[in-house]
C-alpha positions in Angstrom: 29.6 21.0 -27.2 28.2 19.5 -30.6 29.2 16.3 -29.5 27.4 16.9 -25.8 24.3 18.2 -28.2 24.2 15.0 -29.9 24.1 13.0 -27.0 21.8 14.7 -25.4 19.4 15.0 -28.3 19.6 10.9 -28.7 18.8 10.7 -24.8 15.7 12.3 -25.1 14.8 10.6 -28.0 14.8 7.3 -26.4 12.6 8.8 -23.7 10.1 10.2 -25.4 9.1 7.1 -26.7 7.7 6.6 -23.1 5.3 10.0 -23.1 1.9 9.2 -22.9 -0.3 12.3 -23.7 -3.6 13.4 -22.3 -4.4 12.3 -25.9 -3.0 8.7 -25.4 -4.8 8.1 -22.1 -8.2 9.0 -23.4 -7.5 6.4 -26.5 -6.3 3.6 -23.9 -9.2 4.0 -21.5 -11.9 4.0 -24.8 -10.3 1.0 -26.5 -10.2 -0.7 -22.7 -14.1 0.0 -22.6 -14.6 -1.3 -25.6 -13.1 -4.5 -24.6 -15.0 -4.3 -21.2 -18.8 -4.0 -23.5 -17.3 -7.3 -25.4 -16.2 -9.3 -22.3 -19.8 -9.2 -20.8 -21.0 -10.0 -23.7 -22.7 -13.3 -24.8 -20.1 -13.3 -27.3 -17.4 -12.5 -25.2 -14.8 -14.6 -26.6 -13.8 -12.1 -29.1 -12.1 -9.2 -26.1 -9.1 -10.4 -24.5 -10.0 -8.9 -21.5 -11.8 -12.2 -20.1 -14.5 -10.3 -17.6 -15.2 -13.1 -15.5 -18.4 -13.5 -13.0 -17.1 -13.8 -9.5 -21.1 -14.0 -8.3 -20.6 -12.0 -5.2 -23.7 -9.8 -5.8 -23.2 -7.0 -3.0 -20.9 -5.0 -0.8 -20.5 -5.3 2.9 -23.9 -3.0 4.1 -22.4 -2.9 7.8 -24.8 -5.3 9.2 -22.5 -8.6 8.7 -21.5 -10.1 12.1 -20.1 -13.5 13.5 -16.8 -15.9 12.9 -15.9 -16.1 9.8 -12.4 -18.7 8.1 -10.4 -17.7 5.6 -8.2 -19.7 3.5 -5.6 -18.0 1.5 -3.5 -19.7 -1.3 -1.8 -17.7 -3.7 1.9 -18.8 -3.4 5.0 -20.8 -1.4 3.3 -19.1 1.7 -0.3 -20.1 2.7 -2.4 -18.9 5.4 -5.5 -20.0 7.8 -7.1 -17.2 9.4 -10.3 -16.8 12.2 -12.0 -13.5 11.8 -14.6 -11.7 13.7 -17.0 -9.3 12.6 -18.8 -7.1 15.1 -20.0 -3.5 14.5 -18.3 -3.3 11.3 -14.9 -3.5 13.4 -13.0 -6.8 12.4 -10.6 -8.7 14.6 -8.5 -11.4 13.4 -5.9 -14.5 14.1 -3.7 -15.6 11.9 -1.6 -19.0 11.1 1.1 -18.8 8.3 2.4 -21.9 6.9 4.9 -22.7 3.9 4.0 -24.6 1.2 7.9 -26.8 0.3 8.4 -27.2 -3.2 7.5 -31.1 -2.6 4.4 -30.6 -1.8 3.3 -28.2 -4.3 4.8 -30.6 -7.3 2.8 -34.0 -6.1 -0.8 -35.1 -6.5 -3.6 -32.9 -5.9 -4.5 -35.1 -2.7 -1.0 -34.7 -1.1 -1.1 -30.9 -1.3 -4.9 -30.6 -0.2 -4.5 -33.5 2.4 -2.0 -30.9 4.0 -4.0 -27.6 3.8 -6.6 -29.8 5.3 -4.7 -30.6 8.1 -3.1 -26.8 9.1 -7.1 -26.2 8.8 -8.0 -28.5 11.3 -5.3 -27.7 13.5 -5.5 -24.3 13.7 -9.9 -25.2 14.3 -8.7 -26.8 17.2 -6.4 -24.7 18.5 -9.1 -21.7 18.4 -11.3 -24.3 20.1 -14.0 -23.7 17.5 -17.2 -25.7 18.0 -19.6 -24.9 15.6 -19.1 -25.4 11.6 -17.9 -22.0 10.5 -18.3 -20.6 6.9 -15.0 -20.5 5.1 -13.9 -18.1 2.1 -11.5 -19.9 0.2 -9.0 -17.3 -1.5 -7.3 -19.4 -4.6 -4.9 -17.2 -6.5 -4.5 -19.4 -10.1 -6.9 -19.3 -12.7 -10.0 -20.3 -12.6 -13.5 -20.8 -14.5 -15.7 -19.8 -11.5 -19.3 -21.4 -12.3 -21.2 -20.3 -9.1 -19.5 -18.4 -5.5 -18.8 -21.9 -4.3 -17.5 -23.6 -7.2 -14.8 -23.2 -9.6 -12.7 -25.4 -12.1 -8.5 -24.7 -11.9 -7.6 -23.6 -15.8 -3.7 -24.1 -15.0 -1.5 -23.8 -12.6 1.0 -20.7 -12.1 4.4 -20.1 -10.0 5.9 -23.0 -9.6 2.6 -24.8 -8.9 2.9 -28.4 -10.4 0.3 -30.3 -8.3 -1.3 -33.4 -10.4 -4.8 -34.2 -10.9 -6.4 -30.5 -10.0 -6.1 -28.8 -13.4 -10.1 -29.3 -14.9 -11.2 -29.9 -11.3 -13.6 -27.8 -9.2 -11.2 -26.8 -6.5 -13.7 -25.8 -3.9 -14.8 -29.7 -4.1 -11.2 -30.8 -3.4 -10.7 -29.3 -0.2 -14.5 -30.3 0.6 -13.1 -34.1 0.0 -9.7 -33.8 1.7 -11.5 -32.3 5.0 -14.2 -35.5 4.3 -10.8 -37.9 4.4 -10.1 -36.8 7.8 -11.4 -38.3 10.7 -14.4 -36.5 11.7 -12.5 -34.1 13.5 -13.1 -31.3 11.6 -16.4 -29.8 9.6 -15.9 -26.5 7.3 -18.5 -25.0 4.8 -16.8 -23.5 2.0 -19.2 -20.8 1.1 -16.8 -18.6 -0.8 -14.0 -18.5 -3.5 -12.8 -15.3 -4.0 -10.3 -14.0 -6.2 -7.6 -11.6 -4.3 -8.9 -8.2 -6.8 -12.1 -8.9 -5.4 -11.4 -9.6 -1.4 -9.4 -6.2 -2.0 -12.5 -4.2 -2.9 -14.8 -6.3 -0.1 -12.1 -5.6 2.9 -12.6 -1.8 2.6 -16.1 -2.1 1.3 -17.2 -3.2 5.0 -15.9 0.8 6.1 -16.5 2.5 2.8 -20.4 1.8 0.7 -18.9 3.7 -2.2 -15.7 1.4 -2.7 -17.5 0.0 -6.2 -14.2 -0.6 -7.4 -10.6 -3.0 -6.4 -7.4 -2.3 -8.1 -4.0 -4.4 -7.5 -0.9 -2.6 -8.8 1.8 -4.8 -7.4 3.8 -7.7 -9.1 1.0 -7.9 -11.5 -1.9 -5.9 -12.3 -5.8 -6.6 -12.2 -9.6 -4.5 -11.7 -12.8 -5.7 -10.8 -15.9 -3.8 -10.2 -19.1 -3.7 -8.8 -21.5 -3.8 -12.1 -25.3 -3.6 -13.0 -26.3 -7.6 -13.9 -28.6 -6.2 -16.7 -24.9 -5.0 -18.5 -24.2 -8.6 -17.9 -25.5 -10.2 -21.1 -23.4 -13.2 -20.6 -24.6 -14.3 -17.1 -25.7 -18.0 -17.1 -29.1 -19.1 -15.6 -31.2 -17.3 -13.1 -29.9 -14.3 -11.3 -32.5 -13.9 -8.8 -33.5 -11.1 -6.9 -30.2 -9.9 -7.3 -29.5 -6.5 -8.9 -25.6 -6.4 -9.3 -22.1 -8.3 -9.7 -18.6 -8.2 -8.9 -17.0 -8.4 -12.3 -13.3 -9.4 -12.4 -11.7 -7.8 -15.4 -9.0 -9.3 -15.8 -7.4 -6.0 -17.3 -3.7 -7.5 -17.6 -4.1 -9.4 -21.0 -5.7 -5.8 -22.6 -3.4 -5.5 -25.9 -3.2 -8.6 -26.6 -5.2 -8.1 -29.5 -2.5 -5.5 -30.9 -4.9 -2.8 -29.7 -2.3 -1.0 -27.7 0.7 -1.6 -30.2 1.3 2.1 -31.0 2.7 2.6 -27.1 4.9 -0.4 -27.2 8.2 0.5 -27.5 11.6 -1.4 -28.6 12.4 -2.0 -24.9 8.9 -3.4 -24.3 9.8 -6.0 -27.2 12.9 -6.7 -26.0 11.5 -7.5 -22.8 8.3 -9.7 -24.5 11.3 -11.4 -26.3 12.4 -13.6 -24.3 9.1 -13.9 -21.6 7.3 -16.7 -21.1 4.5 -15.7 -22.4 5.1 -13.5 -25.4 2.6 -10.8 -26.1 -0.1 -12.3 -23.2 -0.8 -9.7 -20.2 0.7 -6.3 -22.5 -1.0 -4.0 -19.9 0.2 -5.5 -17.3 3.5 -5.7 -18.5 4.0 -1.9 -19.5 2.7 -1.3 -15.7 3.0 -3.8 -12.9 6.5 -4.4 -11.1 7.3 -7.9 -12.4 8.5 -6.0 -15.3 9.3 -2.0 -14.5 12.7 -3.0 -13.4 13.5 -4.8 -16.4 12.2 -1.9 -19.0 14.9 0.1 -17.3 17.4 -2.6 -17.8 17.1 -2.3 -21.5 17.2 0.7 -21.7 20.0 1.4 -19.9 21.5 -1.3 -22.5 20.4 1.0 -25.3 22.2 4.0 -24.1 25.2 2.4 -23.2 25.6 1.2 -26.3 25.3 4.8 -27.6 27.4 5.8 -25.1 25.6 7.7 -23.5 25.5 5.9 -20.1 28.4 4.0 -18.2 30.9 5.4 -20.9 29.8 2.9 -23.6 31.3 -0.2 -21.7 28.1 -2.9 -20.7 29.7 -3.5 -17.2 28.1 -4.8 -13.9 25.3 -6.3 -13.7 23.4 -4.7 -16.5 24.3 -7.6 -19.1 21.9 -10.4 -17.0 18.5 -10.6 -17.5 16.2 -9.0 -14.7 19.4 -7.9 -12.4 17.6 -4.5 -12.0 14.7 -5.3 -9.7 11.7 -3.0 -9.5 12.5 -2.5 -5.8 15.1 -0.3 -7.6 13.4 1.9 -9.6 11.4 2.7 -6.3 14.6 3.6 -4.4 16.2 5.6 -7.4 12.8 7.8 -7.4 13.5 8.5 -3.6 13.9 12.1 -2.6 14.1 15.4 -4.3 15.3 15.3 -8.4 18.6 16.5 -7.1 19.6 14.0 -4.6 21.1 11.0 -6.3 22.9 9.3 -3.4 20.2 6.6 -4.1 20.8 6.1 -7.4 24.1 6.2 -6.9 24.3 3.7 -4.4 21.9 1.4 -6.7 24.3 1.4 -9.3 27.4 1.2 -6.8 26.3 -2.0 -4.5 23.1 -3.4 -6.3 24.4 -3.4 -9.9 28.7 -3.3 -9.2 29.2 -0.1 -11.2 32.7 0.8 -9.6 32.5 4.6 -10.0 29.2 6.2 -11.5 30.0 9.4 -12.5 26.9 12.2 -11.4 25.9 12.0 -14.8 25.4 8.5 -14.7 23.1 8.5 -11.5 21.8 11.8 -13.4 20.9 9.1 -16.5 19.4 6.5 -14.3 17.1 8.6 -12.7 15.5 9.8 -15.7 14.9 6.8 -17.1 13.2 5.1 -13.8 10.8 8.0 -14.0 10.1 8.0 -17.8 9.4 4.3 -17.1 7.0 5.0 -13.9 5.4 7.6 -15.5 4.4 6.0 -18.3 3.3 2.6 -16.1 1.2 5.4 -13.7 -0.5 7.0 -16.7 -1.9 3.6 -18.4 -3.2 2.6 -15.2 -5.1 6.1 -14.4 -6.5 5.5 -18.4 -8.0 1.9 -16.9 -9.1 3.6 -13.9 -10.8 6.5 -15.7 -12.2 3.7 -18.3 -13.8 1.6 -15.3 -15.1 5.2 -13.5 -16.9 6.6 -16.9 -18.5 2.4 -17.1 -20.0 2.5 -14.2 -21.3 6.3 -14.4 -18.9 6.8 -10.7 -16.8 9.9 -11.7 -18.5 12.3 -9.1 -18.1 9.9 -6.1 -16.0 6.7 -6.0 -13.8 4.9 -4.1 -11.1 2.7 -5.4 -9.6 -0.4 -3.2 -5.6 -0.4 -3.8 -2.8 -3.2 -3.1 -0.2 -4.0 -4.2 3.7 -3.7 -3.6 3.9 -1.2 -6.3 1.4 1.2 -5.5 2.5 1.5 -1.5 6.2 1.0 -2.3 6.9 3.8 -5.3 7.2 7.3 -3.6 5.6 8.9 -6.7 3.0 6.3 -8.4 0.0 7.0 -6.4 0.2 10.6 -6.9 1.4 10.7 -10.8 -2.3 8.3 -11.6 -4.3 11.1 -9.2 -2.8 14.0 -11.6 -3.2 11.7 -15.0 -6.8 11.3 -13.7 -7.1 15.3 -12.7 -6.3 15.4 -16.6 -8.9 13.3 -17.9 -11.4 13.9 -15.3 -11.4 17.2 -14.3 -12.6 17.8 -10.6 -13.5 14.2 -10.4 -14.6 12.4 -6.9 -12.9 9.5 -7.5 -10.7 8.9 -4.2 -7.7 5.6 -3.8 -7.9 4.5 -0.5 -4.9 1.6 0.4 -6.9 -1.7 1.3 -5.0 -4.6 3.5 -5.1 -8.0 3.3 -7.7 -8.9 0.4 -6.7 -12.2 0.6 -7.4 -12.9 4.4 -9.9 -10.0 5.6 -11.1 -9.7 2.1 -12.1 -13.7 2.0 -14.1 -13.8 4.9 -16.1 -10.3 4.1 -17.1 -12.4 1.1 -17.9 -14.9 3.2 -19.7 -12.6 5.5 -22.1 -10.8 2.6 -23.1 -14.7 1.3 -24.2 -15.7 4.7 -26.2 -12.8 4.9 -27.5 -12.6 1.3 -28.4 -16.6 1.6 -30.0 -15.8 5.3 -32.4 -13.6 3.6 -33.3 -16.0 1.5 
């Protein structure tokens, strides 16, 4: 048995590297609200967490009506959709297209000249007369300098498009629908960043929604915020009272400020990333990166041999062969069953014949992992909550593959958030299609805020 002690004792040692205390959580969410106050700051260069200006300056208030476009771009798959609004009930139709790897890597002109066209198309299919307004959701970065303008900082997955990085992006689907022949006339009133449609498409049935939270391949937070705590907004606000503020909460820690959670397996992982010690949060939580914590763990153990017998077999030797979707299925079930870890290991990773105490192993470490990921995200959560002086009544937006996907996520942040808040109001509600219905309540709320005008 002393050898069966040792092992075990050098099991849990790794994994308790991933507990986060009660402790923890409450120093993550104040060195998060920290870097919040310095974002909005007019010095705001100095937080990591950017805290950009999205200028949409309300919620839904239920009295938004009409036909609203949306635009979404985000990725190989791009959508055009027509939405109505009546009664605060929302009706849409939807055209998918794909984006080929062709036209994403030419000029700027070729790859808008195209998103013009499935635009115009799908206008004249819907036999739309009149010019309707259009939210434009654009998933890359972006330096937004009003709602209807904003310059492309660079491009991200796979994007390679010439000429649009430093270029207001809003203006270059404005000129490729002006290159058409008169057949088609749009008014981009909008651009909206997916956090933010998130919050907006469950703000039209919920007033309280003041925040959005994604929690899929990545991880991001806006908010609805008072302008005065806005120090750095530029010009004139008007007679407007509040903001939309998207954190940006991924790059939080890039500063070092969360180095005492990082473990080995986190470095490992930063190792050999693309972009080394950028977006820490986000890669301690979101699922681009779960899948591949486990990985090196498991690589750890095996080579004490604690897992697999000692032998490095399967799959486990390439880099980001265990996918997220994994850890999801392994946490299936009650702690005893292990059939789906078991038949992870067995067809997903080509383990031959993992003994019980190797399905036993697996398990435990998804969960140390997902725990962990769960708990820093209540601690941002919490952080954005106590801001905004919400924690007797608020609503938070969720999507995100992550968050509806993992059987246990949603309700391990709800008990980390019991912890820190006790008897708090603060309620998740799933929100769908940010991008699409999201876009054109955005839409919606500026044609209203501009009719008042």
């Amino acid at each position: 048995p002393r050898r069966e002690e040792m092992a075990r004792v050098t099991k849990e040692s790794i994994l308790r590297k991933f507990v986060i205390t009660k402790d923890d959580m409450e120093k993550v969410s104040n060195r998060l609200r920290k870097d919040f106050e310095e974002g909005l700051s007019k010095d705001d260069h100095k937080s990591c967490v950017k805290m950009l200006i999205t200028f949409v300056h309300s919620l839904p208030d239920g009295s938004e009506e009409g036909d609203f476009l949306a635009l979404d771009l985000g990725g190989s798959n791009f959508r055009v959709l027509l939405i109505n609004i009546k009664d605060r009930q929302i009706t849409q139709e939807v055209k998918k297209s794909q984006l080929t790897k062709d036209l994403i890597t030419q000029t700027q002109e070729v790859l808008f000249d195209h998103i013009a066209s499935e635009v115009a198309t799908f206008v004249k299919e819907k036999k739309i007369q009149e010019t309707l307004p259009l939210g434009f959701t654009f998933s890359f970065p972006v330096k937004q300098n009003s709602l209807t303008s904003g310059v492309l900082l660079h491009w991200t997955k796979d994007f390679k498009s010439t000429g649009a990085v430093g270029e207001d992006v809003c203006q270059l689907l404005r000129e490729a629908i002006q290159r058409r022949p008169n057949d088609v006339d749009i008014d981009v009133v909008a651009l909206v960043n997916d956090t933010t449609g998130t919050q907006m498409a469950l703000g039209i049935d919920d007033p309280e929604c003041y925040i959005g939270l994604i929690l899929g391949t990545g991880t991001n937070a806006c908010y609805l915020e008072q302008l005065d705590n806005v120090k750095k907004f530029p010009g004139n606000s008007g007679d407007h009272k509040e903001v939309i503020i998207n954190t940006e909460w991924g790059a939080f820690g890039e500063d070092g400020s969360i180095d005492e959670y990082i473990t080995p397996f986190d470095e490992a992982l930063n190792a050999f990333s693309e972009n080394k010690k950028q977006q820490q949060y986000e890669k301690m939580i979101s699922g681009k990166y779960l899948g591949e914590i486990v990985r090196q763990v498991c690589l750890k153990l095996i080579d004490s041999g604690l897992f697999l017998e000692g032998q490095p077999s399967g799959n486990f030797k390439k880099q980001e062969a265990f996918k997220t979707s994994y850890v999801s299925d392994i946490e299936n079930g009650e702690e005893s069953n292990l059939l789906d870890a078991k038949r992870v290991l067995k067809d997903e990773m080509g383990i031959d014949n993992p003994t019980e105490e190797d399905c036993r192993t697996i398990r435990e470490v998804c969960t140390a992992v997902s725990i962990r990921a769960a708990r820093l995200a209540a601690a941002g959560v919490v952080s954005l909550v106590r801001k905004i002086g919400k924690v007797k009544k608020c609503t938070v937006a969720v999507d995100g593959s992550l968050y509806k996907c993992h059987p246990h996520f949603k309700f391990i942040m709800k008990a980390s958030m019991e912890e820190m808040e006790p008897g708090n109001g603060i309620t998740m509600k799933e929100s769908q299609d940010g991008s699409g219905k999201g876009a054109a309540m955005v839409a919606a709320v500026a044609t209203r805020l501009a009719a008042k005008k």
